[in-house]
N, C-alpha and C positions, 0 to 999 in steps of 0.2 A: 926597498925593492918590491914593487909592485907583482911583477911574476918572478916564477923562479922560472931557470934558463928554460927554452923549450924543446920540444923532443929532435928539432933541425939541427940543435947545436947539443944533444944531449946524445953518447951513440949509448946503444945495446948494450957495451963490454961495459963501460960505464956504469949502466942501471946495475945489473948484474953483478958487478962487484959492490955498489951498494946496497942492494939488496942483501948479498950475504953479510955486509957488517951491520946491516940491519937488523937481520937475524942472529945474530950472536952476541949483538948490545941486549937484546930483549930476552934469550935466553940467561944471560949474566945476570941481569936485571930479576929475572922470576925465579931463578937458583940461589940467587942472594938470600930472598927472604922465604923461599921453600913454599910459596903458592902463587899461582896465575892462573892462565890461560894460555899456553902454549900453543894445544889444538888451534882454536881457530885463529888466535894472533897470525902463524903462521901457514895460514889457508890463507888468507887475505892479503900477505905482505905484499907480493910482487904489485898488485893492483895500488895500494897503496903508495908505494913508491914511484909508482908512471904514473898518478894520479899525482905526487909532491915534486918529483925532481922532472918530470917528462913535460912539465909546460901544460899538463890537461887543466889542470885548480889553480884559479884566478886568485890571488891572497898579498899578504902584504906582513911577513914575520914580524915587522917593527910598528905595525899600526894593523893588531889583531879583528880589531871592527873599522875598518877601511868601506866605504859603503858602497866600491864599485870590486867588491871580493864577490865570489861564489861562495856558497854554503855547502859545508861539509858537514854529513850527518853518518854518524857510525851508531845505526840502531843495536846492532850487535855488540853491544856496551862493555861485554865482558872478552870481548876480542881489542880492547886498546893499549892491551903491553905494546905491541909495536907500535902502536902512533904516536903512544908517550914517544915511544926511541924518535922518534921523526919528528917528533917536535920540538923536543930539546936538540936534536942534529942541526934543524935550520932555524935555532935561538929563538923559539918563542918562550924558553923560560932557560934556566940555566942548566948543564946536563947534570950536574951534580945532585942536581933533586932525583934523577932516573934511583941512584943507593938508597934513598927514601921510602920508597915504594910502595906502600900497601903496611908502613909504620904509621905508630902511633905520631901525630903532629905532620904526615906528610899530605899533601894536595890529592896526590896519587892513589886514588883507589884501584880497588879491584875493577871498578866498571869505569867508562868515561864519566866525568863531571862536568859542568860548563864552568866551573871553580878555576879549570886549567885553559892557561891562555892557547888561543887555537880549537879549544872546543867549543861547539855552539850551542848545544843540547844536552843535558845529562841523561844517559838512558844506561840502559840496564836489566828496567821488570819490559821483557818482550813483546815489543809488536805496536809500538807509538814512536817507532822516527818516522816513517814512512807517513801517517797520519800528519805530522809536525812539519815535515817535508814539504807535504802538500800544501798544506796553508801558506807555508811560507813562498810557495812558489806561485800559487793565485796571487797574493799581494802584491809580488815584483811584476806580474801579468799586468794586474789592473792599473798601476803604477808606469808602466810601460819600462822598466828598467829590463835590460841587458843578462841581468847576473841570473847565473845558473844554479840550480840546487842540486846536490848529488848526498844519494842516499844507499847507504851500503849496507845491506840484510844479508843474516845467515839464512840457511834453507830450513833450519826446525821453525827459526823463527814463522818461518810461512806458515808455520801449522794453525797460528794465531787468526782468530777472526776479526780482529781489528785490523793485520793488515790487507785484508779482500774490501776492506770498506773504504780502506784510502784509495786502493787500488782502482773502487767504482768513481770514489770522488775524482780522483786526477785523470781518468779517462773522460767524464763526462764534462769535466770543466775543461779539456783540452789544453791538458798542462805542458806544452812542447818546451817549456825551460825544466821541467824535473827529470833528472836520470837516475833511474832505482839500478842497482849491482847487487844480485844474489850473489852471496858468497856461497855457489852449490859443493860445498864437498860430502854430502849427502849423510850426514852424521849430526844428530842431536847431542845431547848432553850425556845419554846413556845408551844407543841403540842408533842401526842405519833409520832412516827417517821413514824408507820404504815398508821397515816395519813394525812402525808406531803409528803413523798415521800420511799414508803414501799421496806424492805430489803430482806423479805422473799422471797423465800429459803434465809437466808443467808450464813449458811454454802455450801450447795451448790455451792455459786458463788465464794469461794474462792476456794473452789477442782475445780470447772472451770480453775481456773488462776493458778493451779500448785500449790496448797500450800497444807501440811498434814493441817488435821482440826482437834480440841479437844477443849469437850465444859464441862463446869463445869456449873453443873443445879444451884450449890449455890455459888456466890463468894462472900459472906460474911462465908463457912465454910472453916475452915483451913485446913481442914483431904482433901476437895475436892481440892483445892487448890495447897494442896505439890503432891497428885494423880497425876495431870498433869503434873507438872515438875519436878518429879522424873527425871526423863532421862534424861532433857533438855541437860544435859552437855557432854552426850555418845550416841545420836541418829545414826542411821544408817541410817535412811531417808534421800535422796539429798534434800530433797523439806526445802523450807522454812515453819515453824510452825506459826501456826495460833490459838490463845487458845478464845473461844467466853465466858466470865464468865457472864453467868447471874444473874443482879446485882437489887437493888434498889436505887432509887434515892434517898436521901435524907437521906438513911439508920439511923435511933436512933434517928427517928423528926417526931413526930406523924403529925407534922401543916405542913410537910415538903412530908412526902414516897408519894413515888408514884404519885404525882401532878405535873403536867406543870410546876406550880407558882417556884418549886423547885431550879428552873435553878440560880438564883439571888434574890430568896428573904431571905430577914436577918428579924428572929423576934425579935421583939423589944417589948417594956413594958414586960405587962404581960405574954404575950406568950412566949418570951424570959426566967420569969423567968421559967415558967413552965417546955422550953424546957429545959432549965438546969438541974433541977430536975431529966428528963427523964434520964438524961447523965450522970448523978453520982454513 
């Protein structure tokens, strides 16, 4: 299967209920072994999930390097508990490896690998998909191919100065196949971002460097979500796309939204079961 179903034949109640077993496969998953990434796995899911079930990401589960797929890059490397869950969901490996996780002899690390099938890039130390992105999306330029590159950053990530550099490259090269998706839930790894080292304007600073901008007020709603990438696939802008979805950290963790702690903490006892509860 070349796509997976598209967002015509895909409704909202649908997404939505995958998305919460999405989230509860991944929280099983990082309570199992007592460390993840919770925070941002869970800032990013919905996107992810109308990105794999919504018909957006062109792919092919049973022929992972298919060469008329899109590229899927999660620079935010330590946000891939949930796309493991989404990747053993639509069998690109078995889900039995998900109990694995972050053990010794498993594929699964803590950050994405390209080791795992469905991953293209390993990343992790912050601030080079976007860079990797890039290049890869000149090539399919120069090459005149079709496929699209989509590249999903956290917002600390942005703090990084290699990513303002890709950002000059795929502006000035006129990269209209690459789409970057900040995952804005405005929280680093220990502190709001605004007060380590603050982004605002941030759409601003990408129409600086030559990129369209579009921002989604909810990226945990679906209806806002497919809004922006409607087109993705027939734009007529040169510029390379930039989509800002403002998200929550922690998203369906009362002990978890919105708190610094978010980044790597796994509840455990009681709080654990409670968080379950919340998730069901």
């Amino acid at each position: 299967m070349k796509n997976i179903s598209s967002k015509e034949t895909v409704s909202i109640q649908s997404l939505e209920k995958k998305a919460k077993e999405i989230r509860l496969k991944t929280f099983e998953m990082v309570t199992n072994v007592g460390k993840g990434h919770l925070g941002g796995s869970f800032s990013n899911l919905e996107i992810l999930v109308a990105l794999y079930y919504g018909g957006i990401l062109r792919f092919d589960a049973k022929n992972p390097k298919w060469e008329g797929r899109d590229i899927f890059i999660l620079s935010k490397g330590h946000a891939s508990n949930s796309l493991y869950v989404i990747l053993a969901d639509l069998e690109f490996f078995h889900e039995s490896e998900l109990e694995k996780f972050s053990q010794d002899g498993s594929f699964l690390g803590q950050h994405s690998e390209a080791i795992v099938s469905g991953i293209e890039v390993g990343t992790g130390s912050l601030g080079h998909g976007l860079g990797v992105g890039g290049g890869m999306a000149l090539g399919n330029k120069i090459d005149g191919k079709d496929n699209l590159v989509f590249v999903m950053l956290g917002d600390g990530e942005c703090q990084e100065g290699s990513v303002w550099e890709a950002a000059m490259f795929a502006g000035h090269h006129e990269l209209y196949n690459l789409i970057a998706i900040v995952d804005r839930n405005k929280l680093g790894s220990e502190d709001f971002t605004e007060n380590t080292c603050k982004l605002e304007p941030f759409a601003d600073k990408w129409r600086d460097f030559g990129w369209e901008v579009k921002e989604i007020k909810d990226g945990h709603s679906f209806p806002e979500i497919f809004e922006v990438f409607k087109d993705c696939r027939n734009r007529k802008n040169p510029k390379p796309l930039m989509i800002i979805a403002n998200t929550i950290k922690g998203k369906g963790l009362s002990c978890l939204e919105n708190l610094p702690k978010a980044h790597h903490t796994v509840p455990r006892g009681e709080e654990a079961e409670r968080s379950r509860k919340e998730l069901l």
